[in-house]
N, C-alpha and C positions, 0 to 999 in steps of 0.2 A: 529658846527659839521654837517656835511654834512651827510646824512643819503643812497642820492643816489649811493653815492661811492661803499656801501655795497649792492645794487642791481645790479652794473653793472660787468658783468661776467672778470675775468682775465682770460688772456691769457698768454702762457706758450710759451716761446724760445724753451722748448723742443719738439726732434721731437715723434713721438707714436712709439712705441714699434714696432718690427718687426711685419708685417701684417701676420694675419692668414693664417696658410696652407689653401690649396684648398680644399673644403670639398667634400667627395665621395658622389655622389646624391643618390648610393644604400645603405649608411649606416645612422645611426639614429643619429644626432652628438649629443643629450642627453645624448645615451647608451654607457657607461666606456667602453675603448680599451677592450680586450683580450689581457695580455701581457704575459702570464704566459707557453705560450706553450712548449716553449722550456724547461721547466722543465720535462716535462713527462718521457722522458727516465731515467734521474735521479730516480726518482721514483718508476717506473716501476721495473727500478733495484734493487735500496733497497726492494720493497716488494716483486722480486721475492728468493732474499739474504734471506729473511725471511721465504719464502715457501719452501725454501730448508729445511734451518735447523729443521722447523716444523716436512717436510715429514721425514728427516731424526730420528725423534724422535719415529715417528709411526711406526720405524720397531723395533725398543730398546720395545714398550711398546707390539707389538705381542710375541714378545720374551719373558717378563715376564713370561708367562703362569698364574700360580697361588703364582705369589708375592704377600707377605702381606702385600707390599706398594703400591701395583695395582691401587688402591681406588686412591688412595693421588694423584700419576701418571697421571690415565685415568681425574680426573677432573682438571689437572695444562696442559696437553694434548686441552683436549676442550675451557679452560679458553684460550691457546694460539691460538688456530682457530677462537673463537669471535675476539680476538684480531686483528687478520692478516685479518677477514674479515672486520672491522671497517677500517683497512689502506686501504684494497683494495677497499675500496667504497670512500673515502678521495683521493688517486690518481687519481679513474677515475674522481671524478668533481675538484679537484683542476682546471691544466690547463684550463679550459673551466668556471671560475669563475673573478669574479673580486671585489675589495672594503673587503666588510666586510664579504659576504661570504668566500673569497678568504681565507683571516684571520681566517676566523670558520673553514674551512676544514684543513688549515694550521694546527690549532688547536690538532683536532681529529688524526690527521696524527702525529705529536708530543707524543699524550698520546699514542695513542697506540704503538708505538716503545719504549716508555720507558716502559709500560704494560710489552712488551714482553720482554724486557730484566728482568722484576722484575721476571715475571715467567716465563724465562731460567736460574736463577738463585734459587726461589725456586726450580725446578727441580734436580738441583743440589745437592740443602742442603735437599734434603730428605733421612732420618736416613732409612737404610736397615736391 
């Protein structure tokens, strides 16, 4: 057994893979694309869908006056404002993210529309 055989390198019929794009000399070819931009407006949308119904809710809760469910109201009220403002800081850096932040704000931006659906639905079910 001949031992050289296994030092001497093989060679491949195949040809290499398509050659690399040209790389831009003003960008860092370490740093992951931005690919996400075009999602904004979507976004943008949904959470301003959201800001509606919000504001829509703050003229129902002036209106109460002195409901005895006011309480319950005013902190399912603010609990949804934390909410819409956790989205609206997840849209502004989604697009402008990439990898696993991308993923975290992805994330945040998830919980909090389902947040706010759970409490527009408490809102609902509260006994008058």
């Amino acid at each position: 057994m001949s031992s050289s055989s296994a030092l001497v390198p093989h060679e491949s019929k195949e040809t290499a893979a398509s050659s690399p794009a040209v790389a831009n000399p003003l960008r860092n070819p370490s740093y992951p694309q931005r690919t996400h931009f075009g999602e904004r407006p979507q976004l943008e949308e949904t959470l301003s869908s959201w800001e509606q119904k919000i504001n829509n809710l703050a003229g129902i809760l002036t209106a109460l006056g002195n409901h005895p469910g006011r309480a319950t109201y005013e902190r399912l009220f603010f609990q949804m404002q934390g909410a819409r403002d956790q989205m609206a800081e997840a849209v502004r850096r989604m697009p402008l993210e990439t990898g696993a932040l991308y993923e975290e704000d992805r994330e945040r931006f998830e919980a909090a529309a389902a947040a706010l659906g759970r409490l527009f639905q408490s809102w609902d079910g509260v006994k008058t």
